[in-house]
N, C-alpha and C positions, 0 to 999 in steps of 0.2 A: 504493500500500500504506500508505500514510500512515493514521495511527490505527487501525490492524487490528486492535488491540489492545483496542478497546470494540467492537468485532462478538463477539469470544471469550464463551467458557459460555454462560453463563445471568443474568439477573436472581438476585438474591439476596437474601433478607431476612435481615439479621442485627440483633441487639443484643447488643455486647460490654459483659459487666459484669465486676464485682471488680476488684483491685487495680491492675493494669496492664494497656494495652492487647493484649500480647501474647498474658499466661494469658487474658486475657477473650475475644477473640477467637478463642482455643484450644478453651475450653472452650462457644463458644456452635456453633463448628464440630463439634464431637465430640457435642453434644446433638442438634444437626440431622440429623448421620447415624444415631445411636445409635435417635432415635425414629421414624428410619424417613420424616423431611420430606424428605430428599433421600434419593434411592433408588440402590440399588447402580447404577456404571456411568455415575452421572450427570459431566456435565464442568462444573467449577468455573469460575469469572471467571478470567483471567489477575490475578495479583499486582498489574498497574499497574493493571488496572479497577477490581479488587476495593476496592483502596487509596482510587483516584478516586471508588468510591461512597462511601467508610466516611469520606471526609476523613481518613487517615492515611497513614503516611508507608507503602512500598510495603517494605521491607524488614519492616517487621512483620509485614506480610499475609505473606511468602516464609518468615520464620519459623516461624511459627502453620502452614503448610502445611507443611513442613519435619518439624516437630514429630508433627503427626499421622501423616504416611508412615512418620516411625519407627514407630510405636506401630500402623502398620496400618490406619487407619483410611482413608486416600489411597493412590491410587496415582499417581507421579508418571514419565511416559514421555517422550523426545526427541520432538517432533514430534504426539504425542498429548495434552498438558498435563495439567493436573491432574485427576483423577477419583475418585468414591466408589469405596474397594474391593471388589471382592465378596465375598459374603458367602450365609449363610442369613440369611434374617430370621426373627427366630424373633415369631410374635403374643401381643401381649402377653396375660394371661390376664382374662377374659371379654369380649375383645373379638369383634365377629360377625365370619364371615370374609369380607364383604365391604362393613367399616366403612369401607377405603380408598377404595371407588367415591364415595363420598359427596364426597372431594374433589378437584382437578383432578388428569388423571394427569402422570406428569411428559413423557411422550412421546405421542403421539396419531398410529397408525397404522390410524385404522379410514377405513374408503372412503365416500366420496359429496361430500367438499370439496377443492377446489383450494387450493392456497397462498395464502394471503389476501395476505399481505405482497406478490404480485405487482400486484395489484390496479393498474390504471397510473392513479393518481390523477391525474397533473398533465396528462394527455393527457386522461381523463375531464372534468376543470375545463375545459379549456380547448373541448372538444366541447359543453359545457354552456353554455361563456358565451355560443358560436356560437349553439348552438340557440335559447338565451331569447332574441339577441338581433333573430333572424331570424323571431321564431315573431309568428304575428297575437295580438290582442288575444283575440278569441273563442277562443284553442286554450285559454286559460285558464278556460272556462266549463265547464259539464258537459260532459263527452266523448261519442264513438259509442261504446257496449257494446263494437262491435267493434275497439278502440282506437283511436290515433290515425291519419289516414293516411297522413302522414309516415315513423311506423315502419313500416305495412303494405306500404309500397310498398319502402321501403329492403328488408326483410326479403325479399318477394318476389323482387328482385332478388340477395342474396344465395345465399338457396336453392337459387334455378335456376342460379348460376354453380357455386356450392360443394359442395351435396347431392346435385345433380342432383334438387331437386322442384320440382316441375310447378304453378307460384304460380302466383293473379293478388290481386292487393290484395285482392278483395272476398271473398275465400275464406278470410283471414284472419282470425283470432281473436287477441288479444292478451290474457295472462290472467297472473295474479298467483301464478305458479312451476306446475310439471309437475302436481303434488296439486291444486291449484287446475282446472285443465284437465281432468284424469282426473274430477273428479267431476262437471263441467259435462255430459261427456260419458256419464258413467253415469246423469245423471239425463235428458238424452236418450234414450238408449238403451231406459231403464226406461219410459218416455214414449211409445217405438215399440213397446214390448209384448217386447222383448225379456227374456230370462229366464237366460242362463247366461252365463259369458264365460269361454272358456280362457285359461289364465296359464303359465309355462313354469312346471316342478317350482321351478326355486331364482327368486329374487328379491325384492321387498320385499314385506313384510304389511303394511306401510302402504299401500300399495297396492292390497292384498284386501280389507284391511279399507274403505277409500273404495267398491270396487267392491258390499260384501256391504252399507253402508249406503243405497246407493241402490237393492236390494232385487233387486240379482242377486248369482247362485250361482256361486262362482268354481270350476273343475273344472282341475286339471293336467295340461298333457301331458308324455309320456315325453320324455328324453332323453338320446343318445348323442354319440359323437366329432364328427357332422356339426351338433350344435344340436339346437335342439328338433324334435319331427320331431311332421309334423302328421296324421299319419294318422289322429290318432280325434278330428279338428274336427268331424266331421258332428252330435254334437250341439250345438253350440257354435252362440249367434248371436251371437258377434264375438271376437276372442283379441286379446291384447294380448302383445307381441311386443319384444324386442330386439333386433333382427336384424343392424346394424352391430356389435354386441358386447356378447354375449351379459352382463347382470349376473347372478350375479356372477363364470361360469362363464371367462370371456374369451375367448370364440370366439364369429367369424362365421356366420350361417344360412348353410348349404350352399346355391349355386346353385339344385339342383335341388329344394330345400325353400321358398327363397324361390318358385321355380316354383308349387310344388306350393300354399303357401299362397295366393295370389295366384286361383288356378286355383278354389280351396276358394268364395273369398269371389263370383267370377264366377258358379259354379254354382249358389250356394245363396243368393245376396243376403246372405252374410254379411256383416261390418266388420272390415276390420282395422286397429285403434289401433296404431302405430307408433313408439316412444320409441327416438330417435334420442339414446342415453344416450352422452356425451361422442362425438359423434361427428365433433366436430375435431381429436385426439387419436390421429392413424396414426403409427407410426414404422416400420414394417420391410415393409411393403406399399403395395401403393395404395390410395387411400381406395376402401372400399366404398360405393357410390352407396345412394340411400334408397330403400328399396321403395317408397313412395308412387310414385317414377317410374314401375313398371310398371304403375298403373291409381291413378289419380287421385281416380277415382269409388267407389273400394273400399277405398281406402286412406286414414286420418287420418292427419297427420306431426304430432309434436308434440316441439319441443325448447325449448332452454332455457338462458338467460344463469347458469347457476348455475356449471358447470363450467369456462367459458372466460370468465367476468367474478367473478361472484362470487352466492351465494344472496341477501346481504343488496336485493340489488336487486328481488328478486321479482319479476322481468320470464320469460314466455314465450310460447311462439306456436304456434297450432294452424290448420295448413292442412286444408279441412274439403271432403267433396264438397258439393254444388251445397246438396244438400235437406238435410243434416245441418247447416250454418251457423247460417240461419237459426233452426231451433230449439234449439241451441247458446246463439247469443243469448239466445232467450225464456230461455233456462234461467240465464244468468245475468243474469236481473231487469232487464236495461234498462239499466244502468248501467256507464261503467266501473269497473276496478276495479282498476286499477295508473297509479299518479300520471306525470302530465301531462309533468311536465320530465323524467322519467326516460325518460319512453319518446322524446321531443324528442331528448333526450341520442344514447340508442341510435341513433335514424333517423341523426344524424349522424356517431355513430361509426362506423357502419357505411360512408356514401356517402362518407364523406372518408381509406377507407382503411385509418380508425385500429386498427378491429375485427382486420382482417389483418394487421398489423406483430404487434399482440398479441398472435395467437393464433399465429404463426408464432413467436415469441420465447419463449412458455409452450411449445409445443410442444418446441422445443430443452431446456429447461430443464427440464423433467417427462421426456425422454428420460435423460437423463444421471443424473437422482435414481433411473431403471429400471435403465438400465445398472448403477450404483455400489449397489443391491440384487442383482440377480442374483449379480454378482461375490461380492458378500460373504456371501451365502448360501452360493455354491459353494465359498468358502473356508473357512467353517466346519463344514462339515456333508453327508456321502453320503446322508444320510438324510431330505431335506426335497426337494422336488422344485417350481422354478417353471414355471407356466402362466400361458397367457392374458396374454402381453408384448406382444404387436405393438402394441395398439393402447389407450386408456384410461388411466385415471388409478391404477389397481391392479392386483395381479398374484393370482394362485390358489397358495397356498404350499403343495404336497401333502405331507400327513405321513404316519406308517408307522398302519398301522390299530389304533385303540383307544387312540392320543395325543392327540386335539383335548383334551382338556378338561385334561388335566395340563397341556400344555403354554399355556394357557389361565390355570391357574392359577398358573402358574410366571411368565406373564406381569404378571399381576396383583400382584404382589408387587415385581415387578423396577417398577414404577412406568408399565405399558404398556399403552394400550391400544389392544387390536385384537379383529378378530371371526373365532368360526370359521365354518364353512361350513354349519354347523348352525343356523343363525337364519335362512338365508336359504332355508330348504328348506320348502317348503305340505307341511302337515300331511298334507293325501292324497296326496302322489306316492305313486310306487310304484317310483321309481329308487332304487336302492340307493345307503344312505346311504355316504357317502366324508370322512374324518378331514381336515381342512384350514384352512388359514387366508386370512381374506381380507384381502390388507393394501392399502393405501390408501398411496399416497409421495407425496399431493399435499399433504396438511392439514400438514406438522411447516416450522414457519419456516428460514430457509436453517444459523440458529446452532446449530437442533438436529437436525439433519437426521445426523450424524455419532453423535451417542449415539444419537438413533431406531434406527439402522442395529444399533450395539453392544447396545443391549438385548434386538431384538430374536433376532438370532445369540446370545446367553446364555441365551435361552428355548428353542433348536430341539432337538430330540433327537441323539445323539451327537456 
């Protein structure tokens, strides 16, 4: 527990002026909340940090905070520490209402990133110095398209123990993150003469939109309790699927839907692209296996170092049938397209183990961030309902009908950012829309993970 004391709040930028360091300090504290830079709810440096940053003596900083809880402006609890009071914020006058977004928020609960601060740099350096120092001279030359074979074969070998899919090296694709891959693949697809691709009602439109520039028509299918339900694929020539867990709904495809899909694409020479979205990421069941297992030849798997390493690395991998590889390849130009030592790196992080301490250690640690949400939802509030916990990096926050956007904007004030359920919804479903929040507990670093929590319980409905 030694130094606990600089892990406490926040980073904080101050400049005390005027007379003495006490009122200066006082008053540069009371400006920052007054104009709304630090946001109600938010949690202060401890006294001795605060001190240790500002070069002053630590009974000042205790003063100057002191001084403001009189006045209201802090609030100061046992075991909770220092915090901005709450408040209304009232907008100052011709400001837009949403001149805040422009700058960073003070909490970030929206879904699609992992905890970067887990990132295991010192295991990565050291898989790194292994790979450069084991790798031949030509791995450094232009690469196969199909990336390197080192990682092809690690990954192989992976999949088939962990995913349950159905590798072999040469079937591998190696591609510069999931968007990268989706579009390799639509412009194959547009290439086979293909023309529509089903997409589930909720998910990304960055998505649709890759699939609508490569000049197919993206068409949604319905969904209920069991997942998306494929009964009206027959005009579809290929869907694009989330089947281990559903985004951003958080439920699994129903057995007999996986079936039923599976069964669609035999029939009809359909394709089904498979985004295997955090799909190392179970806590309350057992892992659901990759539908690519049930037909190889019908099925693309396509996943991705973004969730269980990190996005900055832009590393992913698309296990492809026999005949769709190949013009895979052609489609992206010949060339590789994601660097040499990273993918060296992965091959080794993977065969030396390192990838599974990893993801077993995040695992635990994105459990507990779930756990210590749900609780404190359910202790604040009858009226907000979670979904979609077993498995993933975020939860389905359901609210009372005709809330999303209050509580949205309520959020936005309180210094928070999160999404509702409404951005994730294609424009032609035909499932009825449902008030909700999608929140994300992997992106907030371990020091703000405790006000993420507080801010967002200050936004919920009663």
């Amino acid at each position: 527990m030694a130094e606990q004391w600089a892990t406490l709040g926040i980073d904080l930028h101050l400049e005390p002026t005027g007379p003495g360091l006490r009122r200066g300090l006082t008053d540069a504290l009371r400006e920052a909340v007054r104009s709304g830079r630090l946001a109600p709810g938010t949690r202060l440096p401890s006294s001795r940090a605060l001190a240790a940053d500002l070069g002053i003596a630590r009974n000042t900083v205790a003063d100057a905070y002191s001084d403001l809880v009189a006045e209201g402006w802090l609030t100061a609890r046992q075991g909770s520490g220092t915090r901005v009071a709450a408040r209304t914020v009232v907008r100052p006058a011709g400001t837009a209402p949403h001149a805040r977004e422009r700058g960073r928020p003070a909490y970030d609960l929206r879904p699609g990133s992992p905890d970067l601060a887990s990132f295991p740099r010192a295991e990565w350096l050291k898989a790194a110095r292994r790979a450069l120092t084991a790798a031949p001279h030509d791995a450094l030359d232009y690469g196969d398209p199909r990336g390197r074979p080192e990682l092809r074969a690690a990954l192989a070998g992976y999949l088939s123990r962990a995913r349950g899919v159905r590798a072999e090296p040469g079937r591998i694709v190696v591609c510069a993150g999931f968007a990268h891959g989706l579009k390799l693949l639509g412009t194959a697809l547009r290439a086979r003469g293909a023309r529509t691709v089903a997409v589930e009602s909720y998910g990304l439109d960055v998505h649709w939109r890759l699939l609508a520039a490569s000049g197919l028509h993206t068409v949604p299918l319905p969904f209920d309790r069991l997942g998306t339900d494929p009964g009206a694929l027959s005009a579809a020539d290929a869907v694009l699927l989330t089947p281990a867990h559903q985004f951003p709904m958080g439920v699994p495809l129903h057995r007999d839907r996986r079936a039923a899909v599976v069964d669609w694409a035999r029939r009809t020479g359909g394709l089904v692209l498979e985004d295997d979205y955090d799909g190392e990421f179970r806590y309350d069941r057992q892992p659901v296996g990759a539908l690519q297992g049930l037909d190889p030849d019908r099925v693309v798997y396509l996943g991705t170092a973004s969730k269980s390493l990190a996005p900055g690395l832009r590393l992913a991998w698309m296990v492809l049938p026999p005949g769709l590889a190949e013009e895979t390849v052609a489609a992206k130009g010949g060339v590789d397209t994601c660097g040499v030592l990273d993918q060296l790196t992965l091959a080794e992080f993977l065969t030396s183990g390192a990838y599974d301490r990893h993801v077993r250690a995040t695992r635990l640690h994105y459990r507990r961030r779930r756990d210590a949400l749900v609780a404190a939802v359910a202790a604040r509030t009858t009226e907000a309902r979670v979904t979609g916990i077993a498995a993933g990096l975020h939860v389905l926050l359901r609210l009372p009908p005709g809330t999303e956007q209050s509580v949205l904007q309520a959020a936005h004030w309180q210094g928070l950012a999160v999404h509702g359920l409404t951005r994730y919804r294609h424009a032609a479903s035909v499932v009825e829309p449902a008030d909700a929040l999608v929140v994300g507990y992997g992106t907030p670093p371990d020091h703000a993970w405790s006000g993420a929590l507080d801010a967002l319980c200050a936004v919920l409905p009663g």
